[in-house]
C-alpha positions as CSV (number, residue, x, y, z in Angstrom):
1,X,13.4,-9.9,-11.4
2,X,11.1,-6.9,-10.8
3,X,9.6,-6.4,-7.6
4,X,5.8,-6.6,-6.8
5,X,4.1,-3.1,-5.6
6,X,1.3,-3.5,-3.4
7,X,-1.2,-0.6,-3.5
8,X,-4.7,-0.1,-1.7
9,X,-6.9,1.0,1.3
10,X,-5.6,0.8,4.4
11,X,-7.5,-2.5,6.2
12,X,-6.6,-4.2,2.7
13,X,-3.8,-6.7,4.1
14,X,-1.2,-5.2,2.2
15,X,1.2,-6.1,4.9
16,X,0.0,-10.0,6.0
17,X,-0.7,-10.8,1.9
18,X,2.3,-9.2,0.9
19,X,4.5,-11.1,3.6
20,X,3.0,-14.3,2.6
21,X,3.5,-13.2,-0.9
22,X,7.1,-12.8,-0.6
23,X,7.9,-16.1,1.4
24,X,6.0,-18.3,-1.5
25,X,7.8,-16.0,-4.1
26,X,11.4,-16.7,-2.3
27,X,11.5,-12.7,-2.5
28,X,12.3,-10.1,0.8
29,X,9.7,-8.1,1.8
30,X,9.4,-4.3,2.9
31,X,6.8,-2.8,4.3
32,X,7.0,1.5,3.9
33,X,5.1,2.1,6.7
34,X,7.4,0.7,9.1
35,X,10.5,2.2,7.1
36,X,9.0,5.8,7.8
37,X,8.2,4.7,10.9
38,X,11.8,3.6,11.5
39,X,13.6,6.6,9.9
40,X,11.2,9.1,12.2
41,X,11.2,7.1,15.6
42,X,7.2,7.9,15.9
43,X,4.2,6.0,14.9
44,X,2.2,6.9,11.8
45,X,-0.4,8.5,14.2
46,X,2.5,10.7,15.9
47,X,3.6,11.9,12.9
48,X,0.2,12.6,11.6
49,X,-0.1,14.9,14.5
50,X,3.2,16.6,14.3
51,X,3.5,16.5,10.5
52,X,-0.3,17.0,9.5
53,X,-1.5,15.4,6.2
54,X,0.4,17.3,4.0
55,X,4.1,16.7,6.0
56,X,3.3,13.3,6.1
57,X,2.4,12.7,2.5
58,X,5.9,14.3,2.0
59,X,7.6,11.7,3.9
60,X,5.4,8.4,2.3
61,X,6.6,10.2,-1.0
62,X,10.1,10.7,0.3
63,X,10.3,6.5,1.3
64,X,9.2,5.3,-2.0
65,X,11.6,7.8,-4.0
66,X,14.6,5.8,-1.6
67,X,13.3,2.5,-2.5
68,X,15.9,0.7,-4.9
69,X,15.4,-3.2,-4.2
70,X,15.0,-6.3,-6.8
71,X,13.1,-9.5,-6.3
72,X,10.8,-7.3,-3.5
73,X,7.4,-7.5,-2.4
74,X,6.7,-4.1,-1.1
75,X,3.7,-3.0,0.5
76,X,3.4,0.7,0.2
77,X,1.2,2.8,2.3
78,X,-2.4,3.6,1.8
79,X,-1.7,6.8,0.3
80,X,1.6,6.7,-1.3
81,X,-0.6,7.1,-4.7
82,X,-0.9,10.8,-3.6
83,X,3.5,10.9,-4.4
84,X,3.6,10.8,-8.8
85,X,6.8,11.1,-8.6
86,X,7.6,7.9,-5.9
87,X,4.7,6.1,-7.8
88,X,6.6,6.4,-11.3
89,X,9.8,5.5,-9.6
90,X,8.2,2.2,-8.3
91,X,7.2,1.2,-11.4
92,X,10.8,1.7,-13.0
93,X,11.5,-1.8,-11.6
94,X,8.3,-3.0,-10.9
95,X,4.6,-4.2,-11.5
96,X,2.0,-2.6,-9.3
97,X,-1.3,-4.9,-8.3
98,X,-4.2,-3.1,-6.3
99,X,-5.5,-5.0,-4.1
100,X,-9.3,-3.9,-4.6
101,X,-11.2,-4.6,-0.6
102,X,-15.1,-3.8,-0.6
103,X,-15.6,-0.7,0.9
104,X,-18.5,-2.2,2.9
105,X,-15.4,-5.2,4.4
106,X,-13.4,-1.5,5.1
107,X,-15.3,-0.1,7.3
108,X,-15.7,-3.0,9.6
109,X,-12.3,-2.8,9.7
110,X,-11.7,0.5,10.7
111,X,-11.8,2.3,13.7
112,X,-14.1,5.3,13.8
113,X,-11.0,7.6,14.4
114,X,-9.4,6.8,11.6
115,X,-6.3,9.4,12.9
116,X,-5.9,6.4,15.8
117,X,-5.0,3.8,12.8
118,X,-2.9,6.3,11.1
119,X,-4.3,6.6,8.4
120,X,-3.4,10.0,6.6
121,X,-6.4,11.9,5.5
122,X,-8.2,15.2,5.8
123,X,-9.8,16.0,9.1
124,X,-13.8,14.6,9.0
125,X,-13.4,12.3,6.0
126,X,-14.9,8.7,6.6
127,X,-13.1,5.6,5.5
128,X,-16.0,6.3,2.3
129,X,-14.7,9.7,1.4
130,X,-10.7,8.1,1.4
131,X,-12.1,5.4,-1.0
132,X,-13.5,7.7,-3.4
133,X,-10.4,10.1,-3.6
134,X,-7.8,7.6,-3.7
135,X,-9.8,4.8,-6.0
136,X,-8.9,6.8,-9.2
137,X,-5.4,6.5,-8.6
138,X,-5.1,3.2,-7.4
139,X,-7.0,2.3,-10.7
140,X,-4.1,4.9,-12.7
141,X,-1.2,3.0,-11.1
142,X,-2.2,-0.4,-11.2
143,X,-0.7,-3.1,-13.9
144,X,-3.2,-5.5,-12.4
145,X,-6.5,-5.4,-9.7
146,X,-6.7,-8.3,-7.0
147,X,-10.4,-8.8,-5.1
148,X,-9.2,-9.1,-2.0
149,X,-11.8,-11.7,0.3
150,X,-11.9,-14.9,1.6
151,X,-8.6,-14.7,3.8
152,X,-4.8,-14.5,3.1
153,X,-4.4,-17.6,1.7
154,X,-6.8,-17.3,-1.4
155,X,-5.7,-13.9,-1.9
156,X,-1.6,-15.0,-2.4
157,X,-3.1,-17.6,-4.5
158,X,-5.2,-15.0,-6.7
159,X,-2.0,-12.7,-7.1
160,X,0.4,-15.6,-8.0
161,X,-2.1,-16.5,-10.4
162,X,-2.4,-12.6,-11.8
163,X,1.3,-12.1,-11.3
164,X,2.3,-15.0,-13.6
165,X,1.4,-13.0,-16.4
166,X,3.1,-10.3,-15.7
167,X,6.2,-9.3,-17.3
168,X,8.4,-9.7,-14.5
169,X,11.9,-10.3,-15.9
């Protein structure tokens, strides 16, 4: 079975729906943030300072290119869209869902120094100007777009119901 690629804005739940997702599935579940987290030894906020944006969206796009799992719900980082190349790989054996948040839901979400998250970006963009750079290529990668709101639950249920017709064999 192919795996399930989660792709959005950081604050989305990518990680709590995607868990849930994969114990109603009967699937594993991998989260890339903590793999890159794992492999470096340093939080996504210490590597954002060591690595800067660019050295960092290196790594994302190395951890996706490493991926090779089946019958996986993966929850990718927030800007893993930025890496074509571990994007295309992804969806070799896979089907990508966005999981679409309000921007408006975002921003409550978000701390105001959005390096202290670890969330990669250029220095003095808002959680506003990250939206409208990375919404093109969420829309470019997606098989399918979840609305993510009104808590975990409904959300699992909205993507079983999308995933179902899904080629997933």
């Amino acid at each position: 079975m192919k795996n399930i690629i989660l792709i959005g804005m950081p604050g989305t739940g990518k990680s709590v729906v995607g868990q849930a997702l994969a114990q109603r599935m009967n699937y594993q579940f991998v989260d890339v943030d903590d793999l890159i987290q794992a492999r470096s030894g340093k939080t996504l906020k210490e590597m954002l300072l060591e690595m800067g944006y660019d050295g960092f969206l290196a790594a994302e796009g190395y951890e996706g290119m490493q991926l090779n799992c089946q019958d996986t719900v993966i929850s990718t980082g927030g800007s893993m869209v930025f890496s074509a190349q571990a994007m295309e790989h992804l969806k070799e054996n896979g089907v990508v869902v966005w999981l679409e948040t309000p921007i408006s839901e975002l921003e409550s979400r978000m701390p105001e120094q959005l390096i202290d998250r670890g969330i990669a970006c250029a220095p003095g963009m808002t959680i506003r100007d990250i939206y409208r750079q990375r919404e093109p290529l969420y829309a470019q990668y997606a098989d399918a777009i979840v609305a993510c709101c009104e808590g975990e639950d409904n959300v699992v249920d909205r993507l079983l119901s999308v995933i179902h017709g899904l080629p997933l064999d």
